[in-house]
C-alpha positions in Angstrom: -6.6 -22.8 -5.4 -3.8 -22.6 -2.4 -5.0 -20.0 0.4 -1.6 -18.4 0.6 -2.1 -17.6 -3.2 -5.1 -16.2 -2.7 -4.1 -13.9 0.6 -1.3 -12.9 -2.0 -3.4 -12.5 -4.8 -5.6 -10.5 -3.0 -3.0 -8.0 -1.5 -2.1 -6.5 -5.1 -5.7 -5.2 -5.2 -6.1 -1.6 -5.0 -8.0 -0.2 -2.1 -8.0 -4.0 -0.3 -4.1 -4.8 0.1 -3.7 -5.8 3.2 -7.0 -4.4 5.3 -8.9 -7.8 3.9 -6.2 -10.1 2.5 -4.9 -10.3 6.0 -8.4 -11.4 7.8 -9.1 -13.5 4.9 -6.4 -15.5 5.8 -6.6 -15.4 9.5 -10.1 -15.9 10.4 -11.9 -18.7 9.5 -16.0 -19.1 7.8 -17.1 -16.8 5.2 -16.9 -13.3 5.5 -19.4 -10.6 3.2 -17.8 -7.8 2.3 -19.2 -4.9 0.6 -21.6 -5.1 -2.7 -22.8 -8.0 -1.2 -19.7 -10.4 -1.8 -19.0 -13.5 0.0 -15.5 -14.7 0.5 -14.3 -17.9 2.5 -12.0 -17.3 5.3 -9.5 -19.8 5.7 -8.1 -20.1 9.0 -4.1 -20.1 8.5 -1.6 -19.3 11.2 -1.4 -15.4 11.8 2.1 -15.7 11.3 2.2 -17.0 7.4 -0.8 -14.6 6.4 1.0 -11.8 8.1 3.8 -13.0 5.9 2.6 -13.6 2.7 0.4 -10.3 3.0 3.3 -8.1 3.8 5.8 -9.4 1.1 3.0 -9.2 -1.3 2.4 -5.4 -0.1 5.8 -4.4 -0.2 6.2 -5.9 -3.9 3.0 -4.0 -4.8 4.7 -1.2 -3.7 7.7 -1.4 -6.1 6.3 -2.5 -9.3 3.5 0.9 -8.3 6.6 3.1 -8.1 8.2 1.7 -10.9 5.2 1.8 -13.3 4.2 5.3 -12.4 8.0 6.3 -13.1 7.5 4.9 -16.6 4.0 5.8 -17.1 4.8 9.8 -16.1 7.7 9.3 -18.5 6.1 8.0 -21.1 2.9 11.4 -21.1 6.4 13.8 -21.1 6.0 13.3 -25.1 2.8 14.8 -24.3 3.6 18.7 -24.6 0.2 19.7 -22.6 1.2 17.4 -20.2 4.7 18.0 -19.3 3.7 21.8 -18.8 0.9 20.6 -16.6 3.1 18.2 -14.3 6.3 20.4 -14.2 3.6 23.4 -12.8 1.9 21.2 -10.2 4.7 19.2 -9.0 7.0 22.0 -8.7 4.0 24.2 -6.7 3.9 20.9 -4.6 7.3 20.7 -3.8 7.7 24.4 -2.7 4.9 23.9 -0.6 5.5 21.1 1.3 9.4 20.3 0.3 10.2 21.2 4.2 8.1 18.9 5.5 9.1 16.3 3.2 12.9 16.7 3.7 12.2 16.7 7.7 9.5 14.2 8.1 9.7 12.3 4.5 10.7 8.9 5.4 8.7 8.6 9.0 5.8 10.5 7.4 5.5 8.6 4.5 6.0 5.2 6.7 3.0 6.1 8.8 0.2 7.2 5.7 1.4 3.5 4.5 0.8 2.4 7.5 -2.1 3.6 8.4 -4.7 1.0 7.9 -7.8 3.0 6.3 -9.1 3.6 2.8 -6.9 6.1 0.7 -3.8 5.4 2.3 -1.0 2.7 1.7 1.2 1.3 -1.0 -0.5 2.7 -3.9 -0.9 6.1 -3.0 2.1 6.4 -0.7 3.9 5.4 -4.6 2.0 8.1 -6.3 3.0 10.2 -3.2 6.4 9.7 -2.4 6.7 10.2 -6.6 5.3 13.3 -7.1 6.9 15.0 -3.7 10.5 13.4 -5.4 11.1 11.2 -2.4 13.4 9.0 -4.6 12.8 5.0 -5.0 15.4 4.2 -2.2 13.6 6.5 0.4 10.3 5.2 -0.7 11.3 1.8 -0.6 12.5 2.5 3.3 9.4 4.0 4.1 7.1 1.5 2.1 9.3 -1.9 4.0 8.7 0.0 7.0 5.2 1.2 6.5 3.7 -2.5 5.1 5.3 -4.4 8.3 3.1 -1.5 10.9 0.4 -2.0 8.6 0.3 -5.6 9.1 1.1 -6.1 12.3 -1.8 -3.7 13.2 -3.8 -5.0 11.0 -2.8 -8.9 12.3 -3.5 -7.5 16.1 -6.9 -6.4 15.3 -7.9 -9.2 13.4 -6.8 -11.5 16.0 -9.0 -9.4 18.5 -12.0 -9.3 16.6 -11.4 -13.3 15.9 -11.0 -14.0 19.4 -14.5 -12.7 20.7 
């Protein structure tokens, strides 16, 4: 199977996006990660992981917004659950709507950015949903968010590669 495929591949997967399918591609051997799984490295240039990975992220991030839109839609017809998800979105947004309005965008760029377990494109889209960021905004934020992710994720790959 191609190696770009797989760094692709590998982005869409929950929890993993970027964080492995980047030093997948970049470094080279076999790497264990955890549960005991081995995975060959493959030793591309930085520059088409960093790449692939990012586009892949930033398409995960869309189809994640997209599907929870329709998924939330879809439990309205629900009646227990539209009373639920009017009350706790609603208490949400009053709580936190001022920080959103003033720090949305940057906010939510940096918790997609931020390279550590329970943050990025899948929560920030279940995030920037339920806070009613809008798609464009989160689409801003996500483009901007994936690119930090992976260049910080491509710098310290490239530093743990090099010693």
């Amino acid at each position: 199977m191609n190696p770009y495929l797989i760094v692709f591949l590998l982005t869409f997967i929950p929890w993993l996006e970027q964080r492995y399918s980047i030093p997948i591609g970049i470094l080279s051997g076999s790497i264990t990660l955890p549960f005991g799984f081995t995975l060959q490295a493959y030793g591309l240039p930085w520059w088409w992981v960093l790449l692939v990975a990012a586009s892949a992220n930033i398409i995960v991030g869309v189809i994640a917004y997209i599907v929870i839109d329709k998924a939330v839609h879809l439990l309205f017809f629900w009646r227990g659950f539209e009373r639920f998800w009017h009350r706790r979105i609603e208490k949400t947004q009053k709580r936190i709507r001022g920080y959103v309005e003033r720090y949305g965008l940057l906010g939510m760029s940096l918790f997609i950015a931020i390279p550590l377990p329970g943050s990025g494109v899948y929560t920030g889209a279940i995030g920037s949903y339920a806070l009613g960021l809008g798609f464009r905004k989160f689409f801003i934020a996500n483009v901007i968010g994936v690119l930090l992710s992976a260049m910080i994720i491509t710098l310290i790959t490239l530093g743990v590669g090099s010693l």
